[in-house]
N, C-alpha and C positions, 0 to 999 in steps of 0.2 A: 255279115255286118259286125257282128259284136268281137268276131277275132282282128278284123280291122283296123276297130275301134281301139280296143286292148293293146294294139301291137303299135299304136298311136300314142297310149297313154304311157307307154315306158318310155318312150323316147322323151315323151312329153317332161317326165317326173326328172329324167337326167338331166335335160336341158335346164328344169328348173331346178337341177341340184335336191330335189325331192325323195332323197335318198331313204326317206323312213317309207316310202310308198311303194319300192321297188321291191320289195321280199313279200309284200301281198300280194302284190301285181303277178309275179311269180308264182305263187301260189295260189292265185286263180288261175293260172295256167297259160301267161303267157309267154308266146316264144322270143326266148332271149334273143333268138337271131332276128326277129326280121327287122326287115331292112326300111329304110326312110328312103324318100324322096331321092333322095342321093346318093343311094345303093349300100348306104351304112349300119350296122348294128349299131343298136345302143354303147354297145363297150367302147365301140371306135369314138364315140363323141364324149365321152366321158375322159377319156386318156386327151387327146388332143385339145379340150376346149378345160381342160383342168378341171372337171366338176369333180363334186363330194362323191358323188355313185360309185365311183369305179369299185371302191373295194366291197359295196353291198353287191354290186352285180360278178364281182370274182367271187363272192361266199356264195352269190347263187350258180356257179359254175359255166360263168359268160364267156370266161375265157378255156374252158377245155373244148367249147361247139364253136362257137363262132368263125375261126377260119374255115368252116368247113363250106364253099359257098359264096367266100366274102374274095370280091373282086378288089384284092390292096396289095400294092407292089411290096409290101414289107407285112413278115409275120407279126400277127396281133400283140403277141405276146412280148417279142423284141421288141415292138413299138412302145409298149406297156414300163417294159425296162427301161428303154432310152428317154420316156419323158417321166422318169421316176417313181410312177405308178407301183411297181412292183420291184419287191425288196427280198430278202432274205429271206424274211420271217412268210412270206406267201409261198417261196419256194418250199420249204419247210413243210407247209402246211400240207402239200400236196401227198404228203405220209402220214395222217393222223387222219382218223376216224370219224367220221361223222354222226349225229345224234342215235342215227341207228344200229352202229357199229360199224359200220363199212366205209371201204376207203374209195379215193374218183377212180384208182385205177380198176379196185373191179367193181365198180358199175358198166366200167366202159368193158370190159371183160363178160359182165354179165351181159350187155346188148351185142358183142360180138362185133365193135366199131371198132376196128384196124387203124383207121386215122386217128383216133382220141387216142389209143390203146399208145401206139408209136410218138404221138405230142406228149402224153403224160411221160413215157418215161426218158424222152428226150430232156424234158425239164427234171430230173430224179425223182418219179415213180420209183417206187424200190415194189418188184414182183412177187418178194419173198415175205412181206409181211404180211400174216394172219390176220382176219375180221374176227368179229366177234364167235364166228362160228368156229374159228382155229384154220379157214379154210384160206390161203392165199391166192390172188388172184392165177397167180399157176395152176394150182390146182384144180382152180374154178374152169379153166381153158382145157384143160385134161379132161376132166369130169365130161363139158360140155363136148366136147369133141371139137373145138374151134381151134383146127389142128396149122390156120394160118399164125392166128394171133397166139397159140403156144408156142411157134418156131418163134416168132417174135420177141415174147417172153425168155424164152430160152435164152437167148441172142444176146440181152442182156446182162451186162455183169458188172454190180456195183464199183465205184471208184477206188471204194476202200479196200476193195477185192485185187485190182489192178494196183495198189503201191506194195502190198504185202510181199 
């Protein structure tokens, strides 16, 4: 009942444009994915219906789960772009550290998610930069022996790599 309830009240907070409630909500632990009545994540009704949420729920990293599951003729994230939601400075962001020194790409690295692993560095995930531990998400797929998402890894090679 109470994950229900919860996964009722994010939607609820976006609809209301309740965008200071969405990063507690979160951190009670609810899932960004699920879906509404209408088979939608929260993210999706925030991009199309123009609320304030959208970039509290991209900091809580709406956009690197939510395709996974979500029945929509256009990627989340393309849709996110074409109704302006998402700009430079987000893409950017997807290289910098978060509070605890690590980056989205190796969390998704550390769970060993092939799909997030592949979206992040489709958008420029760069696999060579170090966490706080010096360890880059490569290295973390070595280590772990997640020898799909290391070919993956591997496979990749910065843009700046390719005009040199």
């Amino acid at each position: 009942m109470l994950d229900k309830l919860s996964g009722n009240l994010l939607h609820l907070a976006v609809k209301l444009s309740a965008k200071e409630c969405i990063q507690p909500l979160v951190e009670f632990g609810v899932d960004l994915n699920k879906l509404n009545a209408d088979n939608e994540p929260p993210v999706y009704r925030a991009i199309v219906d123009d609320i304030d949420g959208f970039k509290e729920l991209w900091k809580c990293g709406a956009l690197a789960l939510c395709n996974i599951g979500f029945e929509s003729k256009e990627n989340i994230l393309d849709l996110a772009i074409r109704h302006g939601r998402f700009t430079k400075y987000d893409i950017e962001r997807l290289n910098q550290h978060d509070e605890n020194g690590m980056l989205p790409l190796s969390h998704a690295v550390l769970e060993n998610d092939l799909k997030r692993v592949h979206f992040l560095l489709s958008w420029g995930a760069n696999p060579n930069i170090p966490d706080y531990s010096g360890m880059s998400p490569l290295d973390y797929a070595i280590e772990l022996k997640y020898d799909e998402v290391r070919e993956l890894l591997e496979e990749y090679r910065p843009l700046e790599l390719w005009l040199n």
